[in-house]
C-alpha positions in Angstrom: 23.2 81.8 27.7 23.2 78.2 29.7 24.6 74.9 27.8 20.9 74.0 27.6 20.4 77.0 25.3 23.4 76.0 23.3 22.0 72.4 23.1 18.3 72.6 22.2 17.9 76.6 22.1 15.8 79.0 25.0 13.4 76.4 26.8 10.4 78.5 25.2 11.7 77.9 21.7 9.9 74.5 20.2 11.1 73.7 16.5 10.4 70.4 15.0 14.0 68.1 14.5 16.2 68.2 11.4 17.6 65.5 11.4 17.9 62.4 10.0 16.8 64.0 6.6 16.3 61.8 3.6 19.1 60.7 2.2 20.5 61.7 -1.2 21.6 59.6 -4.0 25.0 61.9 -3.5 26.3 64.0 -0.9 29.4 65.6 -1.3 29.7 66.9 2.1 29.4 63.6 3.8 33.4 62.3 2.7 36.0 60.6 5.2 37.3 64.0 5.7 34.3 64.6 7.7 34.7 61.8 9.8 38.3 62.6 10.5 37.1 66.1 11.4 34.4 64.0 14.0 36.9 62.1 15.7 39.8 65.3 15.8 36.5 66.6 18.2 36.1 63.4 20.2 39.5 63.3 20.7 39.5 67.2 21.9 36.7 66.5 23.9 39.2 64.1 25.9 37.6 60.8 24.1 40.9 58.0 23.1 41.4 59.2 19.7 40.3 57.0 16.7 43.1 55.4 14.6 41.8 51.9 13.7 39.7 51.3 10.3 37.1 49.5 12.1 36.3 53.0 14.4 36.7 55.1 11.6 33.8 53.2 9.6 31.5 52.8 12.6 31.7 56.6 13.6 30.9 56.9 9.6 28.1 54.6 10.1 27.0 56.4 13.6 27.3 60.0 11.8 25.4 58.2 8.2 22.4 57.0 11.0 22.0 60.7 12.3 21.9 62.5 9.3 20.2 60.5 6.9 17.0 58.1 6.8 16.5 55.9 4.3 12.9 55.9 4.4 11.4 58.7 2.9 9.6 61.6 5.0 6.0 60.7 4.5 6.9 57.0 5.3 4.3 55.4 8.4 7.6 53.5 9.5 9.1 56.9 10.7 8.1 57.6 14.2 9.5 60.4 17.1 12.0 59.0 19.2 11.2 58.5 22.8 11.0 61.1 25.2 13.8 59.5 27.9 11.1 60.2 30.0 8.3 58.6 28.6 7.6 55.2 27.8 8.6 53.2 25.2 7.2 55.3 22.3 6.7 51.9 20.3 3.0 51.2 22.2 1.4 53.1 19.5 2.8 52.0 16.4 0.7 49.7 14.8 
């Protein structure tokens, strides 16, 4: 198995993205705990580790943007992100 497979699965594989889902009026899983957990990784990864407030609630925001949209599924205003190497995916919106 290559890292590629660990990152996006065997290059013949093709599922649609999870992520962001919509976002529920409660989660239970998403807590500061979770966060900590996030930035005990970064930090094992060899990234400064996070100890101010102010990097705390921005990795929370970071980690709130990928998992959750608050538009809901069927909105027009979702659209795919880019392919990095594509164009600017916003030509088509209309």
């Amino acid at each position: 198995m290559t890292t590629q497979d660990l990152i996006t699965g065997p290059a013949t594989r093709t599922e649609s993205a999870v992520y962001p889902m919509p976002a529920p009026d409660d989660d239970a899983r998403f807590t500061l705990g979770l966060t900590l957990d996030i930035g005990k990784v970064l930090a094992a990864h060899g990234y400064p580790p996070i100890r101010s407030g102010t990097d705390h609630v921005r990795l929370q925001s970071a980690l709130f943007g990928f998992l959750y949209t608050l538009t809901p599924a069927a909105s027009p205003l979702l659209y795919p992100l880019a392919d990095p190497g594509t164009s600017d995916a916003t030509e088509d919106r209309p």
